[in-house]
N, C-alpha and C positions, 0 to 999 in steps of 0.2 A: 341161376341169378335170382334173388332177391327183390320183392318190389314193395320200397316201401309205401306209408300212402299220408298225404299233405294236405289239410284243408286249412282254408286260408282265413284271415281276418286284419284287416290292419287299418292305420291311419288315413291322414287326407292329406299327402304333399301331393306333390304337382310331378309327380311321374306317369309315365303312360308307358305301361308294358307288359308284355307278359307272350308264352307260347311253348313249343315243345318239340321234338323229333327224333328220329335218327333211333328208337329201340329195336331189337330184335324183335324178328315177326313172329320167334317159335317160341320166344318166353311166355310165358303164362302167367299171368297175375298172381300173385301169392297171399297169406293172409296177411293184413296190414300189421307192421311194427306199432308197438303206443307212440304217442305225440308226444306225450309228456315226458317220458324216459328220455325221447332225444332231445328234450330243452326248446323241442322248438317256440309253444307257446308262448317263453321269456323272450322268445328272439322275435314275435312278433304275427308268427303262425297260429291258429286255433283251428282245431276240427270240428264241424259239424255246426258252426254259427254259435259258438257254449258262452262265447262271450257277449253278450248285448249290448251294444254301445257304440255307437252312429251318433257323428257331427253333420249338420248341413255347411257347405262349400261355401259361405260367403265371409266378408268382412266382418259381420256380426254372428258369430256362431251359435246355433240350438243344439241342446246335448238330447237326443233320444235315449234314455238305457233304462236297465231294468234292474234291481238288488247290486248284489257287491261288483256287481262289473261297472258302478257309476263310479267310482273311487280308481279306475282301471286307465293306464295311460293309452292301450291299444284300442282300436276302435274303427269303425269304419266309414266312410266318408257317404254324405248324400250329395247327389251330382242333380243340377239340376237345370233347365233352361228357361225359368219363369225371370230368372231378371233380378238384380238389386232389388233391394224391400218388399220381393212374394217368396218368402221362406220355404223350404217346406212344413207343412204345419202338423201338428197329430195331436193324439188323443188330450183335450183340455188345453191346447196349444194352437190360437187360427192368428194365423197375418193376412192382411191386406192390401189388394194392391193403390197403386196411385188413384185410383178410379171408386174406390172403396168395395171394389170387388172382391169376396172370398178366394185365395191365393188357390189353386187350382191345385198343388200337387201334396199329398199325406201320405204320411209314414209310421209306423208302430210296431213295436214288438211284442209277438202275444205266445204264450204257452203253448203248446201244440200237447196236448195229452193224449193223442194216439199215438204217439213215437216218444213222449218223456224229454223234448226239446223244443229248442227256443224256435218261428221261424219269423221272419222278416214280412211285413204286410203293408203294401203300397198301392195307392189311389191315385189317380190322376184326370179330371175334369177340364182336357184342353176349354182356354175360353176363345172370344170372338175378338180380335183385333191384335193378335198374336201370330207370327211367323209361321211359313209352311213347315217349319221341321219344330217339335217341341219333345222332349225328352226328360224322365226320372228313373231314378238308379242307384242301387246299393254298391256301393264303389271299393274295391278291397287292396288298395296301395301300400308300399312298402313304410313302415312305421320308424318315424324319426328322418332325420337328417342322411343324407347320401353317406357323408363323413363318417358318418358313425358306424355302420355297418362294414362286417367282414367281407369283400369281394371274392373271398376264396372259400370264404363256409360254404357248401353246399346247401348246408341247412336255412340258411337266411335266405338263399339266393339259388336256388335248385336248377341247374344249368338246364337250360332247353333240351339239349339233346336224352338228356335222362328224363323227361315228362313222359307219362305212357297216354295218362286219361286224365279228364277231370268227368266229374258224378256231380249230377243237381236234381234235387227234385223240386217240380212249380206247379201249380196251381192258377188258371185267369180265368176271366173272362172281360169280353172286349164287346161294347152295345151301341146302338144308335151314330153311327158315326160316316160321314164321309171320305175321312180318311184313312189312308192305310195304315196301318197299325204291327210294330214287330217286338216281339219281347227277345232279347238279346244277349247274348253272352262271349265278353270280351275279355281275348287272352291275348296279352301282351307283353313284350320282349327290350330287352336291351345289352348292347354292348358297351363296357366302361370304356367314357374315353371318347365313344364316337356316337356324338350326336346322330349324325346322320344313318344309323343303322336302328335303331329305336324304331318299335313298329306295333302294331298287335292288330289281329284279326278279329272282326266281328261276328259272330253267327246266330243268323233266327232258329232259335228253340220254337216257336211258336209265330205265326202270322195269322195276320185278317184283313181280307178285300173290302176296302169300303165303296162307298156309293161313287159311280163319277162327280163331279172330277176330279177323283183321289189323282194324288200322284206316285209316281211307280216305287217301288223300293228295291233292293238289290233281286236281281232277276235269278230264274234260272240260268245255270250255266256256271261263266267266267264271273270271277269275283271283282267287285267297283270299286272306287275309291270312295270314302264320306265324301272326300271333297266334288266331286264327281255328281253325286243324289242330291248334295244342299245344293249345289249349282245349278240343278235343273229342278228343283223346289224351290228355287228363288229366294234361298236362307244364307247364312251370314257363313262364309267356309273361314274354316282357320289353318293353318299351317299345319297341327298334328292331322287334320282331316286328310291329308296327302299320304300320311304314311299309315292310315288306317282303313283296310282290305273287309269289305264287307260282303257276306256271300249269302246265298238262299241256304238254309240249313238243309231243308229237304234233299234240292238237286246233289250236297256234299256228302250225303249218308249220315247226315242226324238228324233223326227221328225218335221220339219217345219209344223205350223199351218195352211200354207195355199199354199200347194205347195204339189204333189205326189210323190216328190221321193227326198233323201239324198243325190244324186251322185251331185258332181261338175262336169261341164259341161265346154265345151271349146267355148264358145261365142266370134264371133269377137268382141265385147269392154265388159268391165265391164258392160258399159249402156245399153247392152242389158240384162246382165244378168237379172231374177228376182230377188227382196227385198223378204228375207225368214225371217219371222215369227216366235220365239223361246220363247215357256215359259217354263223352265225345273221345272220339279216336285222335288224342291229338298230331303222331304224326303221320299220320294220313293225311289231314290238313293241312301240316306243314309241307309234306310235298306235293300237294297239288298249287303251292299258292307257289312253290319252286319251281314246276314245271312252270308258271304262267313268266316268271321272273320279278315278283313283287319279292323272294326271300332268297338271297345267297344261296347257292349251293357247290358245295359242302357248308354247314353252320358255321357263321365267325365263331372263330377262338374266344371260349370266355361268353359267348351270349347264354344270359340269363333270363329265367321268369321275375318278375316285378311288381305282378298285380293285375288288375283289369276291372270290368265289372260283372259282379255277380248275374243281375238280372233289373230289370224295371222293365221300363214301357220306352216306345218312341212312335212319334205320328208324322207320319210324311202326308201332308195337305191342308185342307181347311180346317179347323178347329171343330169344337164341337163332342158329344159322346160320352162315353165311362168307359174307363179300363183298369182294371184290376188285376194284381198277383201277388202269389203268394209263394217265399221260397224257402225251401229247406234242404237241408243236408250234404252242403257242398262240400266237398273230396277233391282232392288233388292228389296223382298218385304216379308215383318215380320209380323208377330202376334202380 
């Protein structure tokens, strides 16, 4: 069996999904197929982050990009929880909030010349008089309209069951701060047709214990709901919070490849941080979140991958701190 391999990049609609399962335990990885031979790039696919080119989420949109990829209709979304009128800001680019405060969360895309690519570089300065849960993130949703898309290409739409791994490599560091802190990666899923099957898992690549009186984040163990942590953070839950499974990455068996420990670390610059290492087993994950009964089992017919978030930041407590990362090389890879 053949494994091809998918990294992602796409727009900013209003889907939430994405996930994987159901491979064989004896295949073995094989060398990646090119991307570009299989057309995925035109369908809204990109490997390795090649395209640069990030909108922020609101009514007024900022285009982040970098050379010919500004002329590029694919792109990827910035998600973010600062609120109408505090953008995300970046290089030569600040908004403000109502208070004339500098807008807390930045974004940019900078050359990475030890590896010859693009990687993704995000800031976020929770401030004081802002909600227990605050969050930034490079968002990689399916590109164009539902309509538009083939529900039966594999290629647009790489069925769950055929997901073997997704590959990330990040860079943080996370200071001064009271609250908890998780840098995060979101694969999520859906079924045409049925809303109510629509779901994606959340998992910490990276955590940091703040001061009391942090509040908790997804624990060791059993996996929680968002809705579940904003509710006992005192934060504003919304309905897709319900059908999104957040887990300690550690207690799930994801841990950097090449690195002894999961904590984010307070480094004077990002550049000294370590590049950490990530292949998540995705359906290992999928059926532990089957045993709990948050996912079908057997997978619904036709459930597909959809998108999720790459990485950013999120803070469960008081405000306050610096947290930084940096990401590159994200892979997604199929049967």
């Amino acid at each position: 069996m053949q494994m091809k391999h998918f990294a992602s990049k796409t727009a900013i609609p209003l889907l939430l999904a994405l996930s994987a399962c159901g491979a064989p335990e004896d295949a073995a990885p094989q060398a990646p197929l090119g991307t570009t031979e299989q057309g995925l790039t035109a369908r809204g696919w990109d490997p390795f982050l090649t395209t640069p080119n990030a909108w922020t989420k609101t009514s007024e949109h900022h285009r982040f990009c970098q050379g010919g990829a500004c002329s590029s209709s694919l792109g990827y979304g910035l998600g973010s929880t600062s609120g109408e009128g505090c953008w995300v800001r970046g290089a030569g680019y600040d908004t403000y909030d109502s208070s004339g405060r500098l807008c807390p969360n930045w974004f940019n895309w900078e050359w990475d010349a030890s590896v010859g690519r693009w990687k993704a570089h995000i800031i976020s300065v929770p401030q004081a008089g802002q909600n227990g849960y605050q969050y930034v993130g490079l968002e990689q949703y399916v590109n164009g309209p539902v309509s538009a898309w083939d529900w039966n290409n594999t290629n647009q739409w790489p069925l769950v069951s055929t997901v073997h791994s997704v590959h990330i490599q990040v860079r943080a560091r996370y200071c001064n701060s009271n609250s908890n802190g998780r840098l995060p990666y979101y694969f999520a899923w859906l079924v045409p047709g049925r809303e109510d099957l629509k779901g994606q898992v959340s998992i910490d690549l990276l955590t940091y214990v703040g001061a009391p009186p942090a509040l908790p984040m997804p624990d060791p163990g059993a996996s929680q709901t968002e809705a579940y942590l904003a509710s006992r953070a005192g934060a504003p839950v919304t309905a897709d919070m319900y059908r999104t499974f957040e887990v300690n990455g550690a207690s799930w068996g994801v841990t950097p490849n090449n690195y002894g420990s999961s904590q984010l670390w307070c480094y004077n610059s990002i550049n000294d941080a370590p590049w950490l290492d990530f292949s998540i087993n995705i359906p290992a994950i999928l059926s532990r979140l089957q045993q709990e009964g948050r996912v079908p089992n057997p997978l619904p017919y036709g459930m597909k991958y959809s998108g999720g978030i790459l990485g950013g930041l999120e803070f469960w407590g008081p405000p306050g701190g610096w947290a930084e990362v940096e990401l590159r090389d994200h892979e997604i890879w199929t049967y």
